[in-house]
N, C-alpha and C positions, 0 to 999 in steps of 0.2 A: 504493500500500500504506500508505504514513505518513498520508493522508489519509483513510482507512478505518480506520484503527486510530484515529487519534486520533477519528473521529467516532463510534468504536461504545464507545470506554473514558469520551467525555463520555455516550452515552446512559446505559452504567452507572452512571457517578459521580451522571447527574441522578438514578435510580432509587433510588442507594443513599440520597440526601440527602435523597429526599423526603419529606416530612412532612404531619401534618395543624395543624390549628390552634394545638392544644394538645403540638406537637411531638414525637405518637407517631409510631412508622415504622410501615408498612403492614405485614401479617403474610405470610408467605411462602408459595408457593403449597402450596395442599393440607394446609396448617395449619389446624385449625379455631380458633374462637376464643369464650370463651364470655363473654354479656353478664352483667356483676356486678349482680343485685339486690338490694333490699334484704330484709332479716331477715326481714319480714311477708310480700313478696311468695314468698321463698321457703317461708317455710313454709305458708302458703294452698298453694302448687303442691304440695305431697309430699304432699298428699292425694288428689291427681287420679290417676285410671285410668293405670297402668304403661303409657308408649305401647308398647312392646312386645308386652304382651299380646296374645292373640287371643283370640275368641268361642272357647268349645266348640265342637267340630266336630259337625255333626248325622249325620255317618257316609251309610251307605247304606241307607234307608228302603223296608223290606218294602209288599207289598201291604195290611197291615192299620196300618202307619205306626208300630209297634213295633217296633224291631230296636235293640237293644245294642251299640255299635261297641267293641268292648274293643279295637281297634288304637289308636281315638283318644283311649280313656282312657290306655292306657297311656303316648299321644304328651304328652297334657296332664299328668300327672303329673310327664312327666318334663324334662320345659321350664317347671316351675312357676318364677313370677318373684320367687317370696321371695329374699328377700335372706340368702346365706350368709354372715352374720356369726359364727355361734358358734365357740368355738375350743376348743381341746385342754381348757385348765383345768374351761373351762364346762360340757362332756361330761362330765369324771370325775368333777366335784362333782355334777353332776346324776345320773350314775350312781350316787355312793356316796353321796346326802343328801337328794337331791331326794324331795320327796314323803311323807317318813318325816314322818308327823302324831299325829293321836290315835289310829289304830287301833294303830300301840303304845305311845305313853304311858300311853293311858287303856283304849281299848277293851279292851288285854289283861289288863285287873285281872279284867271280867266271863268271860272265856275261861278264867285263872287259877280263878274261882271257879264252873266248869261243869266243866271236866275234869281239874282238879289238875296239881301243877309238872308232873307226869311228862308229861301228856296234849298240856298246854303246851309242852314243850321238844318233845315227838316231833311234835307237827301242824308246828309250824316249820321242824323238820331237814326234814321230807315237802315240804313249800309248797317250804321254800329250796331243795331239791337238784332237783325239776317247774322252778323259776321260774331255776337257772342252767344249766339245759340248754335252756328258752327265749328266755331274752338272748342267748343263745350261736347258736342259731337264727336269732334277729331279726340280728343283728348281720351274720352271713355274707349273707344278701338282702340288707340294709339298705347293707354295701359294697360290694356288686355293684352295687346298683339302688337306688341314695342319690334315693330319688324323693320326690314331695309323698304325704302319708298314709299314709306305711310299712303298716301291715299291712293295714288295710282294701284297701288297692292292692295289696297281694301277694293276699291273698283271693280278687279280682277277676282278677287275673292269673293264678294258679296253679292255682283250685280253681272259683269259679262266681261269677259276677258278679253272681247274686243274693243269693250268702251274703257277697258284700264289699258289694252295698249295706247287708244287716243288719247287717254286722260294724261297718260305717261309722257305723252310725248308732246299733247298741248302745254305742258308745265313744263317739260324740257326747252321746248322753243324761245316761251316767256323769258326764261334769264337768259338762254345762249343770246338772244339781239339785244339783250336790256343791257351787256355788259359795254356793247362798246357806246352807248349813248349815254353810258352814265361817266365813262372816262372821258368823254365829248365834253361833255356836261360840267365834270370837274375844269376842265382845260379854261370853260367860258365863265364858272368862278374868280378863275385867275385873272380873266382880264379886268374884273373889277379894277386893280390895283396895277397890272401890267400896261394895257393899252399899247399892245403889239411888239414890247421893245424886245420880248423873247420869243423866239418861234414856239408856236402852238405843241407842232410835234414833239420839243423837249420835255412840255407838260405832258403831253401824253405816255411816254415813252417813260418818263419817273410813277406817272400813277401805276399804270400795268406791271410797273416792275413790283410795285407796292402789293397789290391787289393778288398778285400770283406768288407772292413770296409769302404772306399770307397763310394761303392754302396750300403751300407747300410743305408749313407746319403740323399738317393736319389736321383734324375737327380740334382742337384744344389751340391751336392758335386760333383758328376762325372766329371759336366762344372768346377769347381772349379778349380779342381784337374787338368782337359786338359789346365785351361787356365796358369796354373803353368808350366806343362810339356811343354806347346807348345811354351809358353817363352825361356827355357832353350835349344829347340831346335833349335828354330830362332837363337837364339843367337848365337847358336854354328856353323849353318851354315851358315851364315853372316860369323862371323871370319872367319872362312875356305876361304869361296871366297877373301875376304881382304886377309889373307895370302896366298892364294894360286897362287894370282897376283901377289904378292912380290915376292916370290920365283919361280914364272914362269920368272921373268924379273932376275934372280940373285941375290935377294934382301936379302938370308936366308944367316944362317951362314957359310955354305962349298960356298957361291958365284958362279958365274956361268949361265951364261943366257941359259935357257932352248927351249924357244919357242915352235916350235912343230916339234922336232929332234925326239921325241917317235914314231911318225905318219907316218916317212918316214924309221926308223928302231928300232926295228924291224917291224913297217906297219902300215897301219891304218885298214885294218881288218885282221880277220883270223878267218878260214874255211870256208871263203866264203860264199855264201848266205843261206847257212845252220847254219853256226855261228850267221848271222843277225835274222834268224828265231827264235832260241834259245836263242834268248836275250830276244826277245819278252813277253816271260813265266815270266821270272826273273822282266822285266819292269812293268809286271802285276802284282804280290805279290810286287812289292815296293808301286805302288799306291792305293792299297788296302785299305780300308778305308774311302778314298775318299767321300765316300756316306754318310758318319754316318751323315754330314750335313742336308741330307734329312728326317733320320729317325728322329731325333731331333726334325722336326716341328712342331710334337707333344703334346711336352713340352716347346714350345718357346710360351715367353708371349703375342707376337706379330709377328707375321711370317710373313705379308705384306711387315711390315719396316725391320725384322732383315735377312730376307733368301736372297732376293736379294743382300744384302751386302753381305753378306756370299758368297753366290755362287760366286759374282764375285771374290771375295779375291781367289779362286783357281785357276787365270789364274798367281798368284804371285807364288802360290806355286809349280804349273807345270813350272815356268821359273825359278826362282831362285833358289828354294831349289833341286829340279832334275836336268833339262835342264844344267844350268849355272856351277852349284859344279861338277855333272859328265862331265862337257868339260873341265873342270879342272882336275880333275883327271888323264884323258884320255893323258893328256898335263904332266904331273905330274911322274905318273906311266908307265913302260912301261907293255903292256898285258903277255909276258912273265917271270915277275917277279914270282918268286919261293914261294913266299910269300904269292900271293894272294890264293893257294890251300893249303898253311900249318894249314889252321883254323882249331882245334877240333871239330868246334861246329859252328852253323851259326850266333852265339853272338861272337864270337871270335875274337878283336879287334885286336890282331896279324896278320887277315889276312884283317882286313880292308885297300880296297884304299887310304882310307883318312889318319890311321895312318901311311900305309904307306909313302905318300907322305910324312909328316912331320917326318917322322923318315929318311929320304933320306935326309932330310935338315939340319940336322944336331941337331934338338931339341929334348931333351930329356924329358922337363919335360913334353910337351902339349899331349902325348900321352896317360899318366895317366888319365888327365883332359879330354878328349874323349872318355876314358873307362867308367867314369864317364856319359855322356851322350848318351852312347849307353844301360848301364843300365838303365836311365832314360826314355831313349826311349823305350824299350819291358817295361818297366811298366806299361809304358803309352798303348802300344796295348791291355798288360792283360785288362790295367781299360776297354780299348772300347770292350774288346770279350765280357766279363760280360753284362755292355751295350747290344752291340749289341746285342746277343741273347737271353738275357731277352725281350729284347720290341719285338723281333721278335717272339717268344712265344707264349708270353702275345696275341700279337697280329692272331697269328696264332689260337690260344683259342677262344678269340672274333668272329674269320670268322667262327667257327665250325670246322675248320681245324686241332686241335688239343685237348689235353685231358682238360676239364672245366676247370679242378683242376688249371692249368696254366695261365688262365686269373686272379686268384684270385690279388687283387691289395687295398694295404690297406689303411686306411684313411688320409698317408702320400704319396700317388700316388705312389709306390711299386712296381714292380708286384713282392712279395715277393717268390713264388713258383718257379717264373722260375730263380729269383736270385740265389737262395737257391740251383736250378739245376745247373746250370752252374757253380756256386763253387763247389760245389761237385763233379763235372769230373778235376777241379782244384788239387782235392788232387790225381789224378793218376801226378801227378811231381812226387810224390813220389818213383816210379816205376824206379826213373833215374838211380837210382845205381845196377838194375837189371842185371841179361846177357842179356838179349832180348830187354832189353832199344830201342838201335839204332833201331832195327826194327819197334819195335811198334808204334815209335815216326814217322820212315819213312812213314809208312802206316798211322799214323795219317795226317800227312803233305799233304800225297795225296790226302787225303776227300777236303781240302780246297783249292787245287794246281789250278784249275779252275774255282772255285765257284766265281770270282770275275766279270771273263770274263763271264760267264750265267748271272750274275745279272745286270752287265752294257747294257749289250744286251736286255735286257729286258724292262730295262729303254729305251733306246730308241726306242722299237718295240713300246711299253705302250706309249709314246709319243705322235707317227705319231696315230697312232689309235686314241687318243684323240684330236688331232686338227683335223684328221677330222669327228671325234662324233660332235666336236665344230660347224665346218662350218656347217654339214647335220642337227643342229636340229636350226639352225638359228642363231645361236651368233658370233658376230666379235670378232677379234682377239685385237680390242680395249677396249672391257668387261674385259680382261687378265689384273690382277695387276701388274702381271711378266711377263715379253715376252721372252722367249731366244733368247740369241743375236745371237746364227748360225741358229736359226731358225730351221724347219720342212729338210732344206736340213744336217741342221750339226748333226739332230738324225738320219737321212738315213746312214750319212756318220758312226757315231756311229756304228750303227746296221749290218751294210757289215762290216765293219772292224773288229768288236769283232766276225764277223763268220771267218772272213778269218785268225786270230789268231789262232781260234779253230783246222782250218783246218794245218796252221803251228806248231801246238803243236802236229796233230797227225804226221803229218809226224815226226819232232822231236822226240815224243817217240818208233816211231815205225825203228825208222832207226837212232839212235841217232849221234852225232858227236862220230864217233873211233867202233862204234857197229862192224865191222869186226872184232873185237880185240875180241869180247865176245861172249861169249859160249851161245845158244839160250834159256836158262832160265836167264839168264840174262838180255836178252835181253827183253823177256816175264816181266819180274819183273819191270825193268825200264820202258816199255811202261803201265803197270796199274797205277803206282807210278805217274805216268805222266797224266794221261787221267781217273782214276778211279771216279771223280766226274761226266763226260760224263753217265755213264750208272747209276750210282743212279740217278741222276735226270730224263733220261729218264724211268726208272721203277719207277718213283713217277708218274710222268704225265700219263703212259701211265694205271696202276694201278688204282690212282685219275679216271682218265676220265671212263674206262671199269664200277669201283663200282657205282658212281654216273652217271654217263652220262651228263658230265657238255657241254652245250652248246657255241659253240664261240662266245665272246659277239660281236652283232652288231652293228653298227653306232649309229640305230635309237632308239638301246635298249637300250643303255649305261647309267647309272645315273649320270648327273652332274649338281645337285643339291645337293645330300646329303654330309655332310659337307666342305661347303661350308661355310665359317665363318661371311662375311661381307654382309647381305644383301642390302647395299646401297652402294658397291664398286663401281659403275657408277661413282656417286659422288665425291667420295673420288678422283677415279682418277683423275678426270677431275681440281680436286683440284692443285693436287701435280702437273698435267703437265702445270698448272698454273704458279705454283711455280717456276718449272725447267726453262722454258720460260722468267724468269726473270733471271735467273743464268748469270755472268760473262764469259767468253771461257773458262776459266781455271779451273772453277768448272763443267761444262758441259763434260770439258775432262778427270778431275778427277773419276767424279760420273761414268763412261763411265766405268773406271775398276774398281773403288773401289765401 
């Protein structure tokens, strides 16, 4: 026994003692161990294909070699290998900041001066109260089924897999041309202060390097980076509302109590309910955006706890930063001011409302420091076209929907193909100093002029469909980690409303406000410019549907199961309503919005 023991405690002592050269000990078993490279070599690798990854499944192929596997989109979307780096802050900033640009610093001066304050406050309260029973929509799927492509993927899951390729691809188009008219756009910020002494192109050519470098951080710089911009935009429209009370009461330097003497002259609307209609269009490219919260879910580290925050933080940003600043304005500015249609450009802080209002006040410096944040703001849209239309890509790759090459996504969650896309229609900015600029830029503008109203629409068609996939395969609405708070009727109400837009947009461009005035190619030309996102999308659908023959998904077919994140969310919930239950009033009415 002593001669066994001693010989088995020398074999350990010799194991424990052992060493290599440089006197490290061996690693123990079933430890892995990783080799330290250097700086270049690692960064060369995080470019490489995700080894995780897998090919698109090519499903089960009909006799005519067509067939749509919506099991294995739904499997790729939801095993996407982006990286979920965004976090709680990132969400809510990007809920309550993200995306807010020119359409209402600038764009609403011209909306202002089409349908008067009144026409302008009521199309905003209509867009905001459709666009927070929307988020509120997206938000409940979005924590259920935190997948790659939120809603183009709910589309395809809930509703037809033809109208989530066009839904896909109408939302793709939106940022792929919105990027180089917002680095356009940034360029004609500049010349506030430049007046040509720099060539345009070197602005352009520093934004783009800006905006792709960026995204080249991956979704943790993009959060970064919005939760930067969406500070500086809070900020600034806070102030605004602060002063724009003070100098509604007579508080600014010319003194003077204003009240709402705009409202009564020159009016509170004008051209009548064709003016209110045409605001409408204008109120929907302001809130544009609005959704990126939901493609996000993606890459959030926790989508349970961070999207319900999120989503609610946009009933803040539908009241104060819209609602509240444009009653101000409205109060502020009168509709017929000469100023609001002097812009060059629809960056052109000359014809903003807001600088107006404070250049009527008598202040001269604050309108510099505005131009300031209206360039910050279209940066901020470039950084989310990028965004957006890479994931939407990427993801469109995933479902079979688009080319392979597009899913490609690399060991730092990427999708660097479709990045590397969408900057590269960036460098048509360059195009701005052209003769044809104006046109091709108009025509650009039209691809996206609608693409907001189809996608919100969709969201809540994709909704009502899935609560009730929900009830017909047996699950309560107590299963739900998120419930929206308008419920199944505030996606109905969504769903009518983003049609009955539609139907005011044609009328709009087909008979515009003064169209007697114009010659009927002109006329012709403003109604496509206006409605031209209508028939691409219907010739994606109708095209999708004829090649494959995709089926409408039914109740009982629906998949809601696959991803699905938390398989013991019963629990969880029952937890946290535990939790709530103990809460104070005042936190109970807090949690309630925020």
């Amino acid at each position: 026994m002593a001669s066994g023991d001693l010989e088995n405690g020398g074999a350990e002592k010799a194991y424990e003692t052992s060493s290599d050269a440089f006197g490290r000990s061996p690693p123990e078993y079933g430890v892995a161990t990783g080799v330290q490279q250097s700086m270049s070599r690692r960064f060369i690798d995080s470019f490489k294909r995700d080894p995780n990854q897998q090919v698109t499944p090519k499903g089960v192929v009909g006799s005519d070699g067509r067939v749509f596997d919506a099991a294995a989109a739904a499997a790729r979307t939801a095993n996407s290998p982006l990286q979920r780096h965004l976090k709680s802050r990132h969400l809510q900033m990007i809920a309550i900041g993200g995306s807010i640009g020119t359409g209402l610093f600038v764009g609403s001066g011209k909306a202002l001066n089409t349908g008067g304050p009144a026409s302008l406050f009521l199309s905003f309260v209509l867009i905001g109260m459709m666009l927070y029973c929307t988020v509120h929509a997206l938000g409940e799927m979005a924590v259920c089924f935190p997948v790659a492509g939120s809603f183009s993927a709910y589309s395809t899951r809930f509703l037809d897999p033809a109208w989530g390729f066009a839904m896909g691809w109408n939302y793709a188009l939106q940022w792929l041309v919105v990027l180089p008219l917002e680095i356009v756009a940034a360029t004609l910020t500049i010349e506030f202060w430049n007046h040509g002494q720099i060539n345009n192109d070197a602005w352009v050519a520093i934004f783009l390097l800006i905006v792709i470098s960026i995204n080249l951080f991956g979704v943790k710089g993009y959060g970064e980076a919005e939760f930067v911009f969406a500070i500086v935009k809070v900020a600034a429209i806070i102030g605004f509302i602060i002063l724009g009370i003070i100098l509604n009461c007579g508080g600014g330097p010319n003194g003077g109590y204003i009240g709402g003497k705009y409202w009564y002259h020159p009016g509170a609307f004008h051209n009548g309910f064709k003016g209110l209609c045409s605001v409408f269009v204008t109120a929907a490219f302001a809130f544009a955006g609005t959704e990126l919260v939901g493609l996000a879910a993606a890459e959030t580290a926790n989508p349970r706890k961070s999207l319900p925050t999120a989503v609610k933080q946009v009933f803040w940003r539908i009241t104060l930063f819209y609602i509240v600043s444009l009653l101000l304005v409205g109060l502020l500015v009168p509709y017929n001011d000469p100023r609001l249609l002097g812009g060059s450009s629809s960056a052109d802080a000359t014809a903003s409302p807001f600088v107006i209002a404070i250049e009527n006040a008598g202040i001269s410096v604050l309108p510099s420091i505005f131009n300031v944040v209206i360039m910050i703001a279209v940066l901020s849209v470039g950084n989310s076209s990028v965004y957006g239309s890479s994931r939407t890509l990427a993801a469109l790759a995933d479902q079979g929907q688009n080319f392979k090459i597009f899913g490609y996504i690399d060991r730092k969650g990427r999708p660097l193909v479709s990045i590397a896309f969408a900057s590269a229609l960036g460098f048509l900015a360059f195009l701005a100093g052209s003769k044809q600029q104006e046109q091709a830029f108009d025509w650009m503008l039209a691809l996206s002029g609608l693409s907001s109203i189809f996608t919100w629409g969709s969201i809540c068609l994709a909704h009502i469909r899935f609560r009730k996939a929900w009830r017909v395969q047996g699950y309560s609405l107590d299963e739900l980690a998120f419930r929206s708070q308008p419920g199944i009727w505030g996606s109905w109400y969504g769903f009518i409303f983003n049609c009955l837009v539609l139907i005011a947009q044609f009328w709009t461009g087909f008979a515009p406000v003064g169209y007697a005035a114009n010659t009927p190619s002109e006329n012709a030309e403003s109604f496509f410019q206006a409605y031209l996102a209508a028939p691409i999308v219907i010739v994606c659908y109708i095209g999708y549907k004829i090649w494959y023959r995709t089926p409408f998904m039914r109740t009982h077919n629906m998949d809601l199961q696959t991803g699905r994140r938390e398989l013991d969310v019963a629990e969880l919930i029952a937890e946290e309503k535990a939790e709530r239950a103990s809460w104070p009033r005042w936190k109970k009415a807090y949690k309630f919005f925020c």
